[in-house]
N, C-alpha and C positions, 0 to 999 in steps of 0.2 A: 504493500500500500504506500510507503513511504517514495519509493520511485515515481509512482505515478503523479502521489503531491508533488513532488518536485518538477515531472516535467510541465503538469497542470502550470505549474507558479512560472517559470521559465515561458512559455508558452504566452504568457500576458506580459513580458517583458520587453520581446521585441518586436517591433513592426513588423508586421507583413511586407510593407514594399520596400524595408532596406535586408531581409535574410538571403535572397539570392545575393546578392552584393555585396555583401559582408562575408559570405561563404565562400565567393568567386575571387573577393581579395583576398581573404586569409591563403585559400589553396598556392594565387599565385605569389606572394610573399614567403608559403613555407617551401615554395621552390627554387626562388632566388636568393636566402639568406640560410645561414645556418642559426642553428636555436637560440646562442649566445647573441648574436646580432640583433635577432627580432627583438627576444627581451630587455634589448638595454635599446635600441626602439620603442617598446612601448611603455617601458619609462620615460622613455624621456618625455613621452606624449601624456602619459601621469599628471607629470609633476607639470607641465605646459597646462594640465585640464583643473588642476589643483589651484594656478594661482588665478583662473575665473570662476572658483568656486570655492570662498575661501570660510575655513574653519576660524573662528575667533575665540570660543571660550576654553579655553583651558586653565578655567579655574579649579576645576577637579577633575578626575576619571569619568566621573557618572556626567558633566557637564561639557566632556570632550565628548562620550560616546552618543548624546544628544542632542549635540553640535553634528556630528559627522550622519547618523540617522535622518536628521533632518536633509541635509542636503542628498542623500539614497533613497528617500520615499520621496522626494521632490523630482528624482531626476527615475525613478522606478527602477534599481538597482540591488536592490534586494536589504540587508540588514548588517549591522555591526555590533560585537558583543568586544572590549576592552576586558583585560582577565590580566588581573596582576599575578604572575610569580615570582617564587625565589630570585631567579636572575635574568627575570625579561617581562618584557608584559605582550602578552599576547592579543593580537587583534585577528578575532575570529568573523572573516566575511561568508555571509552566507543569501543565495541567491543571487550572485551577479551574473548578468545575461550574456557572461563574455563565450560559453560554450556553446547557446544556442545561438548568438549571433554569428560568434566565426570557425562554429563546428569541434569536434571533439577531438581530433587534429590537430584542432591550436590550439589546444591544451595546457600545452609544456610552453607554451609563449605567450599568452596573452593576459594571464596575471600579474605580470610585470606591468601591466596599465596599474593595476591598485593598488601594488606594492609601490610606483611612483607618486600616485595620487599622497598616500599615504605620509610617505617619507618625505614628500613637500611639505603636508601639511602638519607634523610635529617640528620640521623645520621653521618654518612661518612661525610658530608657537618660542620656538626658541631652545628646542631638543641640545642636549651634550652633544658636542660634535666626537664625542666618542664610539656614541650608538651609531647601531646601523639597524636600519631594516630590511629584513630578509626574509622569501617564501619558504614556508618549511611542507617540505612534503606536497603532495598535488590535490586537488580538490574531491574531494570522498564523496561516497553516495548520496550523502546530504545535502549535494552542491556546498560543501563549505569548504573556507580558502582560509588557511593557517598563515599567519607570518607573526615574527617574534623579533621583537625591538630588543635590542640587548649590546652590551659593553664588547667594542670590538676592540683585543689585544693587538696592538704595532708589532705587526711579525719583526721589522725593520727593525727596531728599537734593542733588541737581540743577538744582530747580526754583529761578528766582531769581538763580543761579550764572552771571559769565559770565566 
């Protein structure tokens, strides 16, 4: 049953007259690029869609993940849960129309649109420039999309050290 909700909810997400077109781009993009390439692609096209649609409150967790909700039920993108851990905080997307728009295929590339969205907009806010944000794992039955903001060690910083 859970499948079917899901493609049900997916199914009201994206247009009818851009799914050829968005299927017929992604195929010809995952032709001419390799995976690395797309994804820092559609970062960059993220964080370019981030700074017209900008998150302001982050006066708390619960006032970011409200902030960010708001502008995903405005723009029909599905939902956002903020999940603090030990040593990251997790932003768990769930429902974004990027596999039924550009096929199941671009999969492994098209996350990088959220993961840029994202990492602008904790940017904009004012993020340690230590963190990074990064997709953890690929989008589960659920349609949900992991990434985990967390403290990135300077491999550099080591080199030469002993």
């Amino acid at each position: 049953m859970s499948q079917q909700r899901n493609r049900y909810i997916e199914n009201l997400q994206v247009s009818r007259q851009w799914q050829f077109f968005l299927k017929a781009f992604a195929q010809e993009f995952s032709q001419k690029g390799d995976v690395r390439e797309l994804r820092l692609l559609m970062h960059r096209l993220g964080r370019r869609m981030a700074t017209m649609v900008s998150v302001t409150d982050g006066s708390s967790l619960q006032a970011l993940e409200d902030a960010m909700n708001r502008v995903w039920t405005d723009m029909n993108w599905g939902c956002v849960e903020l999940s603090e851990q030990a040593d990251a905080l997790l932003v768990l997307h769930q429902f974004a129309p990027l596999r039924l728009a550009f096929g199941p295929e671009a999969s492994v590339w098209t996350p990088a649109l959220l993961e840029g969205i994202y990492a602008q907009w904790f940017e904009a806010l004012g993020m340690d420039s230590s963190l990074r944000l990064t997709q953890r794992g690929n989008e589960d039955e659920d349609c949900l999309l992991v990434f985990e903001l967390k403290r990135v060690v300077d491999e550099f910083a080591f080199i030469g050290k002993r």
